[in-house]
N, C-alpha and C positions, 0 to 999 in steps of 0.2 A: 433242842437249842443248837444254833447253827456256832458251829468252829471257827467258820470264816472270819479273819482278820477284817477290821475296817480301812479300807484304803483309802491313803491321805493325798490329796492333790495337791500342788504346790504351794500354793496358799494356807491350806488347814498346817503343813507340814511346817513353813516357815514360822508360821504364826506360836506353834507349840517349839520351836526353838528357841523363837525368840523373849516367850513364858518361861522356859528352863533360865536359859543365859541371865534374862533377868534376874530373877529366883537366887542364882546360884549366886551373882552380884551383889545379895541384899548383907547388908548387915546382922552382923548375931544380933538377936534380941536382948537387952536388959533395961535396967532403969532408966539411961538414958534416949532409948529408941523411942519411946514412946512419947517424949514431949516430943519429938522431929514432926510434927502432926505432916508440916508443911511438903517435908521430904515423901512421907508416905502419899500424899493427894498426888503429888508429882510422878512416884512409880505407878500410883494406879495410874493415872492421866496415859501414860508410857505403855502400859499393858492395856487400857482397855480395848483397842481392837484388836488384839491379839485373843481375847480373852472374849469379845462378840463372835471371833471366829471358833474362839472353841462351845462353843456354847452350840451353834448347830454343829458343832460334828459330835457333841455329846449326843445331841438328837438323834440322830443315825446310829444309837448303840440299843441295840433291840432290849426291852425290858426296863430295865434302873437309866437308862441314857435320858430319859425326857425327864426324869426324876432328879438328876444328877442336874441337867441342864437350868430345871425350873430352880435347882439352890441356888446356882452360880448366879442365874440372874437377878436373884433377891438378894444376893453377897453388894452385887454390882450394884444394884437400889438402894443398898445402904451407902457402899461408898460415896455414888452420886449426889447423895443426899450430906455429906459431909466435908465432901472435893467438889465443889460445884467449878464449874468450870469459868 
């Protein structure tokens, strides 16, 4: 199994900061987050190309990455499916 770090291009890189910053952004979770239904379709909407970008650089992680990748994109199926655009 290779050591070597995955290097991020500016793109894959900005994209996973912009994944963080949001993230860190989000509201605590309790009773009342969950009826925000509208709020959450709006962060996904906000993160989903951030979040197509990560999804091929999950690709590129030798072994569990295409596996990793295939959840995230079935997460993203759901949301689509609930945050229509």
């Amino acid at each position: 199994m290779s050591t070597e770090l995955v290097k991020l291009n500016a793109e894959e890189a900005a994209a996973l900061d912009r994944i963080d910053a949001e993230l860190k952004a989000a509201p605590a979770t309790g009773p009342g987050v969950a009826a925000a239904s509208t709020d959450l379709c709006k962060k996904y909407h906000t993160l989903k190309g951030p979040l197509q970008i990560l999804v091929k650089l999950l690709r590129k992680i030798p072994g569990f990455g295409g596996k990793a990748a295939d959840a995230l994109e079935f997460l993203m199926s759901i949301a689509d499916s609930f945050c229509p655009v």
